[in-house]
N, C-alpha and C positions, 0 to 999 in steps of 0.2 A: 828892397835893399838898394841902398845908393853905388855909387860907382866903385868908392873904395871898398865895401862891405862886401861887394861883387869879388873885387880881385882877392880881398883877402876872404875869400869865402870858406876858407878849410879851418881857420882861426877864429869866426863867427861860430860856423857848428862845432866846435872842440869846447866853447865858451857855452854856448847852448846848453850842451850834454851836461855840462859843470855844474851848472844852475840848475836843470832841470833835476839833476840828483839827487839837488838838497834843497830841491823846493817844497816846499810846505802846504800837502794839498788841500786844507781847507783852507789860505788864503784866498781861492776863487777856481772857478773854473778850469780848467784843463789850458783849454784855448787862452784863457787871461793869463796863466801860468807862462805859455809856452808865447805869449807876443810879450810879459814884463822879460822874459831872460832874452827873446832877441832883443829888444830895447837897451836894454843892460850890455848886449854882447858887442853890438855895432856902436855903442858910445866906447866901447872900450879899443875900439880902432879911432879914437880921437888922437887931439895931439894936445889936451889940455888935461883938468883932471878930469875923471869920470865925471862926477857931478856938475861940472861947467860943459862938459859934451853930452850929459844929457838934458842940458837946459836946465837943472835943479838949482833952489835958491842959498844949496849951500851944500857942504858935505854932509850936516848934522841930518837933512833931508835924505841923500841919498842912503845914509844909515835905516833911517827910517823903513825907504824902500827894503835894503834889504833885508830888514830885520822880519818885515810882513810878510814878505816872499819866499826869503831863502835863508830861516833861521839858524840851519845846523853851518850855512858858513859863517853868518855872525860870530856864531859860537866858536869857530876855529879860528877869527882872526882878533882872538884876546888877547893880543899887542897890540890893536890898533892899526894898523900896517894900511898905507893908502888901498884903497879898494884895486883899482885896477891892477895897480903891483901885484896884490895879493891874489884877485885872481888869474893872474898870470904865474904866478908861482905855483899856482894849485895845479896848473896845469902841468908846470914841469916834474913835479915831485909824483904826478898820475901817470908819467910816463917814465919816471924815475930817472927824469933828468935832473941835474942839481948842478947848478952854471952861477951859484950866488959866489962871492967873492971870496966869504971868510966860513968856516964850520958853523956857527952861528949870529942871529941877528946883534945880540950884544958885542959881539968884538968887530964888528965890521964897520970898515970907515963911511961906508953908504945908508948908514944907519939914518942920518937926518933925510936922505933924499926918500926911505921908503915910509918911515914915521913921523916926517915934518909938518911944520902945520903947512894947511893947503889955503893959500891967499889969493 
């Protein structure tokens, strides 16, 4: 882990656990599983979108990834909802925190920062 991934080390493993929940164990081995969700978890301490912090050539790619890896969250984020957002959400709603603006995604004025396109 790098230096930042060090400090924020309790928000890597929270993001881990995230992924490894809903990962999909015939995409690969055990070990493959658990080095793609840290890979995924330490891009998500970036300060760009997930897919330019994980070096990926696009976001349609990092869909990819997680579609392979970690299907059942696919399938939860049928809004579309930027990845890293989204899984940072997962994590508040597993802790049953809810720190979002409005009752829901549709009325909330943050709506294009969490669904907008990512350029």
């Amino acid at each position: 882990m790098n230096t930042v991934a060090m400090q924020r080390a309790d928000e890597v493993v929270d993001l881990v656990a995230l992924l490894l929940d809903h990962a999909d164990p015939a995409a690969g081995t055990r070990e493959q599983v658990a080095a793609v969700a840290e890979r995924v978890a330490v891009g998500c301490l970036g300060d760009n979108h997930l897919w330019q912090d994980m070096q990926l050539a696009s976001r349609a790619e990092l869909t990819a990834l997680m579609r392979r890896w970690f299907p059942s969250l696919v399938a939860r984020n049928h809004a579309d909802m930027k990845w890293k957002k989204f899984l940072y959400k997962q994590l508040c709603e597993r802790e049953e925190l809810f720190i979002c603006k409005a009752p829901s995604c549709a009325v909330c004025v943050d709506r294009p920062v969490c669904f907008g396109p990512e350029d």
